[in-house]
C-alpha positions in Angstrom: -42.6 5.9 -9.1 -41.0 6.9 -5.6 -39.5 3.7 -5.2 -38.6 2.8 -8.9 -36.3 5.9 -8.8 -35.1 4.6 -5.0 -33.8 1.1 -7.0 -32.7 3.3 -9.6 -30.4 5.1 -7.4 -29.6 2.1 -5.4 -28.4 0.2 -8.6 -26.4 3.3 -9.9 -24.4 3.4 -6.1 -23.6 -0.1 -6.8 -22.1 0.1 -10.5 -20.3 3.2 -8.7 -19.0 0.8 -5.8 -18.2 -1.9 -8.7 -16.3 0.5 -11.1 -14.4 2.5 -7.9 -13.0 -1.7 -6.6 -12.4 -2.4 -10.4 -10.4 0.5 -10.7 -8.7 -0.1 -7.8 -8.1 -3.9 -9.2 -7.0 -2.7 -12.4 -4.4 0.0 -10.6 -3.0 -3.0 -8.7 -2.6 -4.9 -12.1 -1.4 -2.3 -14.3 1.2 -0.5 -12.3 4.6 -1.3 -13.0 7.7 -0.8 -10.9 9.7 2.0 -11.1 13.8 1.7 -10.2 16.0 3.3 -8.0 19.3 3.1 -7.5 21.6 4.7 -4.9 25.3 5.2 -5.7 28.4 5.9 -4.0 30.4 7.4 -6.5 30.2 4.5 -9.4 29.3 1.6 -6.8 26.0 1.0 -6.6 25.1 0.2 -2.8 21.1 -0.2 -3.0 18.8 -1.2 -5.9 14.9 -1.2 -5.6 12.4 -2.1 -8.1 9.1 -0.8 -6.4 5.4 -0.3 -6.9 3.5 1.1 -4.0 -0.1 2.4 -3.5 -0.9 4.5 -0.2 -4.1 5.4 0.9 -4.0 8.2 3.3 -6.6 9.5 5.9 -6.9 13.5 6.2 -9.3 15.9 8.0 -11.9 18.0 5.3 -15.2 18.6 6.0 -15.5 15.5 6.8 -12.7 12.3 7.5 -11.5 11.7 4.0 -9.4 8.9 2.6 -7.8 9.2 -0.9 -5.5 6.1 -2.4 -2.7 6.7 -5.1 0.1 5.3 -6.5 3.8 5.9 -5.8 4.0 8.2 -9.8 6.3 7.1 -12.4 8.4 10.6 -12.4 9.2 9.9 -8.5 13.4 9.9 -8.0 16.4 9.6 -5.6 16.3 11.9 -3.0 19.4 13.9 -2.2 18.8 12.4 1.5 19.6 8.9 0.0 22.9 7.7 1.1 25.3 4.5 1.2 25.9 4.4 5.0 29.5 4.3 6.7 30.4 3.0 10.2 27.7 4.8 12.1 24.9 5.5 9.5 23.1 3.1 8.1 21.8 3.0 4.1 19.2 4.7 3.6 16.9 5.0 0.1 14.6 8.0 0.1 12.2 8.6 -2.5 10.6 12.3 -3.7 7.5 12.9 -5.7 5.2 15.7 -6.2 5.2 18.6 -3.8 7.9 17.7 -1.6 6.3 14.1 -0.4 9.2 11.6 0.5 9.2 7.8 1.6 12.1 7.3 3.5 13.6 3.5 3.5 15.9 2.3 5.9 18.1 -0.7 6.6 20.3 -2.7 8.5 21.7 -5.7 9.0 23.4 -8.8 11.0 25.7 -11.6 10.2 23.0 -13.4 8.1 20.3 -11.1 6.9 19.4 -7.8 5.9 15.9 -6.2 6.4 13.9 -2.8 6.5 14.1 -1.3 9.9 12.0 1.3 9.1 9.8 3.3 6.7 9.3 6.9 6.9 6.1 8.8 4.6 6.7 12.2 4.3 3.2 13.8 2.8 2.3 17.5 2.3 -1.5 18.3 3.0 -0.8 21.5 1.1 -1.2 19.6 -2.0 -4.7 20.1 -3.4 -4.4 17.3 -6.0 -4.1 15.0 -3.7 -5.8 16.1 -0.7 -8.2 18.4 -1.7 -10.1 20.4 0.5 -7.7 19.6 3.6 -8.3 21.3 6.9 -4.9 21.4 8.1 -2.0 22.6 5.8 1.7 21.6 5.8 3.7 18.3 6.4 2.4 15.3 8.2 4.8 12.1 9.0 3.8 8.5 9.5 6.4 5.7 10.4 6.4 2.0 11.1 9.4 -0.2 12.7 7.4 -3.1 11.7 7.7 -3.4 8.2 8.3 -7.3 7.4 10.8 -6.8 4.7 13.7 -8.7 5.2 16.0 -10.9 2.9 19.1 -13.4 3.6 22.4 -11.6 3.2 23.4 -11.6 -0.8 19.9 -12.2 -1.7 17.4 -9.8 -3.2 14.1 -9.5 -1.0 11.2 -10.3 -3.8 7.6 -9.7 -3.3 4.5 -10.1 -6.3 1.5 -10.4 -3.8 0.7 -7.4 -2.3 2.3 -6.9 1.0 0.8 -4.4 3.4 2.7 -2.0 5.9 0.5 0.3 8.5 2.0 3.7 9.0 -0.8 5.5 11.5 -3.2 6.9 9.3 -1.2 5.9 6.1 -1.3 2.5 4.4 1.2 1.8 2.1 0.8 -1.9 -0.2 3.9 -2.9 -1.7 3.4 -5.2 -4.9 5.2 -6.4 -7.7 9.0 -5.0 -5.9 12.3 -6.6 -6.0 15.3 -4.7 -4.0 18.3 -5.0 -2.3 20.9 -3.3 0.3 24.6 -4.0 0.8 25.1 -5.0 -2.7 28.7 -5.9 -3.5 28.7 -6.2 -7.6 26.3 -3.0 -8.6 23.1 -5.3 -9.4 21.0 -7.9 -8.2 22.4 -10.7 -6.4 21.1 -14.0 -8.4 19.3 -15.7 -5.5 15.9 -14.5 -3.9 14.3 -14.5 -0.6 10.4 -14.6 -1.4 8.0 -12.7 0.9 5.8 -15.1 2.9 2.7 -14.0 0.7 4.9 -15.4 -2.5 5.7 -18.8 -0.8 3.7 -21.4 -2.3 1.8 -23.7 0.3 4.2 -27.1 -1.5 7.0 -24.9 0.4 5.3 -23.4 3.2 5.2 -24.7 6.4 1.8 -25.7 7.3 0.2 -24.3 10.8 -1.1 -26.9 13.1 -4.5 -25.6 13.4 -4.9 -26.0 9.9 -8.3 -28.0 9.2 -9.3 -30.0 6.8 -11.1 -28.8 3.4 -13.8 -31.3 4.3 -14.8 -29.8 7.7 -18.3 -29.4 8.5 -19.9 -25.9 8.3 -20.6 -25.8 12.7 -17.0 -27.5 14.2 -17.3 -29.5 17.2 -15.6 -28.3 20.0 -12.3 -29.5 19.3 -12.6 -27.3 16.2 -13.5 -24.1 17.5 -10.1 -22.0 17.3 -8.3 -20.8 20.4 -9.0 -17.6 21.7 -6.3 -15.0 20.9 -5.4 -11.8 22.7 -4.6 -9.4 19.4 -4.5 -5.7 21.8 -2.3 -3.2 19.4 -0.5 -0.9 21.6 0.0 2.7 20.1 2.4 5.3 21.3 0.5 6.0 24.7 -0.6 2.1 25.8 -3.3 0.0 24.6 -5.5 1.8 21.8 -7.3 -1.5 20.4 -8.4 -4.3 22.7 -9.0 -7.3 21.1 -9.7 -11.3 22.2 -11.4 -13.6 20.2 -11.0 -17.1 18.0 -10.8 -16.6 14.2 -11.3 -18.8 11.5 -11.1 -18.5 7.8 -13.8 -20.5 6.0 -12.8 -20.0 2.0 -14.6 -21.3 -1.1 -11.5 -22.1 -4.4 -11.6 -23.7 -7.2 -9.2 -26.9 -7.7 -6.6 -27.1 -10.1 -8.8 -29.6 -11.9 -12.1 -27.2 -12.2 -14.3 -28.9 -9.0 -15.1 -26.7 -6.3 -13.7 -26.9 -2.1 -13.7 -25.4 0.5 -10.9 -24.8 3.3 -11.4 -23.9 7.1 -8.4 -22.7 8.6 -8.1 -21.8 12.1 -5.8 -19.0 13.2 -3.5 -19.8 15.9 -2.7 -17.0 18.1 0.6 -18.0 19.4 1.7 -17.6 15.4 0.6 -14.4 14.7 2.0 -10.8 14.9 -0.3 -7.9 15.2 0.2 -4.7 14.1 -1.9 -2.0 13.5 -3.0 2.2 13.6 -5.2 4.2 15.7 -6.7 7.7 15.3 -9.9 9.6 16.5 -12.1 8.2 14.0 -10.8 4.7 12.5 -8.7 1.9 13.6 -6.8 -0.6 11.7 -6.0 -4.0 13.4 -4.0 -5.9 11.5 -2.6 -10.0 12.1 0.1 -11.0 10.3 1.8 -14.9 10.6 3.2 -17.5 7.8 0.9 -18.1 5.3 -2.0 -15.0 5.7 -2.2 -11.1 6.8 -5.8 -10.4 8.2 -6.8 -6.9 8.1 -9.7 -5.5 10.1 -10.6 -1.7 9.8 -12.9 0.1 12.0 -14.9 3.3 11.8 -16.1 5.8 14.5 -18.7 8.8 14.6 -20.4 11.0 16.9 -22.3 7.7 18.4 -21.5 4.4 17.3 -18.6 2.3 15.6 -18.5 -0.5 13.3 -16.6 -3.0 11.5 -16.7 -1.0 8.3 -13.4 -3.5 6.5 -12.0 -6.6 5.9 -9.1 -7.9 4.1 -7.4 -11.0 3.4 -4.4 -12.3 2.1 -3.8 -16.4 2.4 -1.9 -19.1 0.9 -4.5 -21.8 -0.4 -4.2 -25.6 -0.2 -1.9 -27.2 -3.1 -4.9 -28.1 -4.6 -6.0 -24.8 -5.8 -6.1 -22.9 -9.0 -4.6 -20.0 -7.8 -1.5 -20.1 -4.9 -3.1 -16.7 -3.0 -6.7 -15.7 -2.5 -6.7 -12.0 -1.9 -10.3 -10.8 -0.8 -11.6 -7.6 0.5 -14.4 -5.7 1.3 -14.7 -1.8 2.9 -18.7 -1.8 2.9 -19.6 -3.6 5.7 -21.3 -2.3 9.1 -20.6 -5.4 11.5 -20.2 -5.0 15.6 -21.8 -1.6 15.5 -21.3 -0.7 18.9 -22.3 2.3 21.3 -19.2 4.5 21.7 -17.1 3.9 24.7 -18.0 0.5 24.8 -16.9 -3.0 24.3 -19.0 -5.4 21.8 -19.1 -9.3 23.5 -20.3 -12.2 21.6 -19.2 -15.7 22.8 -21.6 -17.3 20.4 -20.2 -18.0 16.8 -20.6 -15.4 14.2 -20.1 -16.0 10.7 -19.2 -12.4 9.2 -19.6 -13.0 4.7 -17.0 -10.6 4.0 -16.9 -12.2 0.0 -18.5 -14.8 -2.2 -15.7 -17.2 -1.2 -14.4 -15.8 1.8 -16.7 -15.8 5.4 -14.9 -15.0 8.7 -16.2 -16.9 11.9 -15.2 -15.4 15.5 -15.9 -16.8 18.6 -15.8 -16.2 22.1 -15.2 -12.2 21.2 -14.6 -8.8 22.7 -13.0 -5.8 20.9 -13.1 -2.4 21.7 -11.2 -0.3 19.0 -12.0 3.5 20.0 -11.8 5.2 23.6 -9.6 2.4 25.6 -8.8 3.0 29.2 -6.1 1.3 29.6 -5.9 -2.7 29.1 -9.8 -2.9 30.2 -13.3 -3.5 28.1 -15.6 -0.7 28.6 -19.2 -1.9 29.6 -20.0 -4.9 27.2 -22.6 -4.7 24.3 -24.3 -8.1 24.4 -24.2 -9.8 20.4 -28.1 -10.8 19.6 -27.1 -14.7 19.5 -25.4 -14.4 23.0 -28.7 -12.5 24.1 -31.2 -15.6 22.5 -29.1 -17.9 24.1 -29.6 -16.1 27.4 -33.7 -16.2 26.3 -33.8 -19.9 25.9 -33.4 -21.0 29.7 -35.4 -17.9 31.1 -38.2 -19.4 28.7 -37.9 -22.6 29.8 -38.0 -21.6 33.4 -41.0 -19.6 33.0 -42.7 -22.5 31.4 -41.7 -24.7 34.3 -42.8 -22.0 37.2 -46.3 -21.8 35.1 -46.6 -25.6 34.9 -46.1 -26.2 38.5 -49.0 -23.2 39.4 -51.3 -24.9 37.4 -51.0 -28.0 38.7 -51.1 -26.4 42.4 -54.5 -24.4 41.5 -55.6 -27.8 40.3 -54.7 -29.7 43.7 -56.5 -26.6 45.8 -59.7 -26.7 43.2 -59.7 -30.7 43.6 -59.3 -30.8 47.3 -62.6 -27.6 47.7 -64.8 -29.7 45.7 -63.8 -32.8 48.1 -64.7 -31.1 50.7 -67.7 -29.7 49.5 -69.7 -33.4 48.9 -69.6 -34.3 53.2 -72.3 -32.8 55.0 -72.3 -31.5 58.3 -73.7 -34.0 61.0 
């Protein structure tokens, strides 16, 4: 009866788990952009179509994280402003009790981009933090925010595109906006974010294998090792080498199943990322993917607790974008203070259709000392490997004393059959 109620409970956590990530799903789907304009007098200088979901980490009893949307009634903050000769444009956006997002541009002869985004949230607001332990404003920034669009163009973006802000995440999807407008609305050309550009357009990464690659590469397969350290505002607060690949099941255009290994090259990529006392984010953005992994600490361990990913598929596929995630997992757990090692391949099943493969590894996300590993926590396939040889040794050694006992037992009984004259 004990354990009938046990599966009981178990099942009911996972429909709970299903319904929360179809929820989530269905907010992604169903939101729809909200616009903002800012004016200067009847010129309109900055137009922004957006839709935005943050999910913010705050201190309650115990680490919390709540996700919500960017509300319909949000508006133009008074802060908002054109710009002259020594400010630059600026779109700031209220909502609720007194939370702003701050977004801020500039530009050069050929492009214009985001140089930085500002969240401005209140923890005094029990609706969306309740039971906070710390009261007043709290501010998160990022100079890193990968929106940028070719002068007279409007910056576009329908997949989700993801921005870390310290212990704020904010996912931009379904947006279309533009600065240094000259004729009060959209310009009629587009520069696509990197997650919209189909792979016909895209330029293929050289590392990129081929769908028909066997499940162990040979050596000439293995991806390179990359050194992915994030460096917060006091030095090195994630260390990070390893060799990843992506190993993703589709579905063709045509109904028939494949499958796609594609190795990420390091020299590609730009990381990114967020640190606090209890989670790190490291995040790997390049061309065609953004490759999120979150980590979790507590009194005595940490783990791999998330994984995201969001990657251009062959031309082949169904669908242009796979976007797969999962915040349930409990991979590396690690001793705190140290480093987790693994040189031997390990295939990580984050989804159905999506399994990331590391090799030759080390990460430390919590309690860095500077740009060195901790002591290293041995992975169980390094560990067998080690087994193997030691094994085989003792095996040996034993072999050898049993033929030695058998010489000296031989050469007694020799001995004993001549008699004494």
């Amino acid at each position: 009866m004990v354990k009938l109620e046990a599966a009981g409970k178990r099942r009911l956590g996972e429909c709970a788990r299903g319904l929360t990530l179809l929820a989530l799903i269905s907010l992604f789907q169903t939101a729809s952009s909200i616009r903002f304009e800012v004016k200067n007098g009847s010129n309109t200088c900055i137009i922004a179509d957006l839709s935005i979901n943050f999910t913010v980490e705050y201190n309650a009893l115990k680490q919390e994280k709540i996700t919500f949307p960017l509300p319909s009634d949000a508006k133009v903050g008074v802060q908002s402003t054109c710009g002259n000769a020594t400010v630059s444009p600026s779109l700031t956006i209220q909502f609720g009790a007194n939370h702003f997002l701050s977004i801020n541009f500039t530009k050069d002869s050929q492009r214009y981009e985001v140089v930085e985004l500002i969240f401005v949230y209140n923890l005094s607001d029990t609706s969306l933090f309740p039971n906070a332990t710390e009261n007043g404003t709290k501010m998160a920034t990022s100079n890193s925010t990968s929106i940028f669009a070719k002068t007279d163009t409007a910056y576009k973006c329908s997949n989700p595109h993801l921005i870390v802000m310290e212990a704020v995440n904010a996912t931009f999807h379904d947006i279309k906006l533009e600065a240094y407008l000259t004729k009060n609305n959209y310009s009629e050309n587009v520069t696509p974010c990197p997650e919209d550009i189909s792979p016909t357009t895209a330029k293929t990464p050289t590392t990129r294998q081929p769908t028909t690659a066997a499940p162990t590469p040979t050596p000439s397969d293995i991806p390179k090792q990359g050194d992915y350290t994030f460096n917060g505002s006091s030095g090195p607060c994630i260390l990070a080498k390893m060799g990843l690949q992506l190993n993703i099941s589709y579905s063709k255009s045509d109904g028939k199943e494949a499958k796609s290994v594609i190795n990420i090259d390091p020299s590609g990529v730009n990381v990114k990322g967020s640190c606090s006392n209890s989670s790190a984010t490291l995040l790997l953005v390049s061309a065609t993917s953004n490759l999120s992994l979150h980590f979790v600490l507590n009194s005595t361990k940490y783990y791999l607790e998330g994984v995201a990913l969001n990657t251009i598929l062959p031309a082949d596929a169904k669908d242009h974008v796979l976007n797969a995630s999962n915040s349930s997992l409990t991979y590396f757990e690690t001793a705190t203070r140290k480093s987790f090692k693994c040189k031997s391949k390990q295939a990580l099943e984050i989804t159905n259709n999506f399994t990331l493969n590391t090799y030759d590894l080390q990460i430390q996300p919590f309690d860095v000392n500077g740009d060195k590993f901790g002591p290293a926590v041995e992975c169980v396939q390094d560990e067998n490997g080690m087994l193997v040889p030691i094994v085989v040794g003792a095996a040996l050694a034993g072999l050898v004393l049993i033929v030695l006992i058998a010489y000296l037992i031989g050469r007694k009984r020799s001995h004993a059959g001549y008699q004494t004259i």
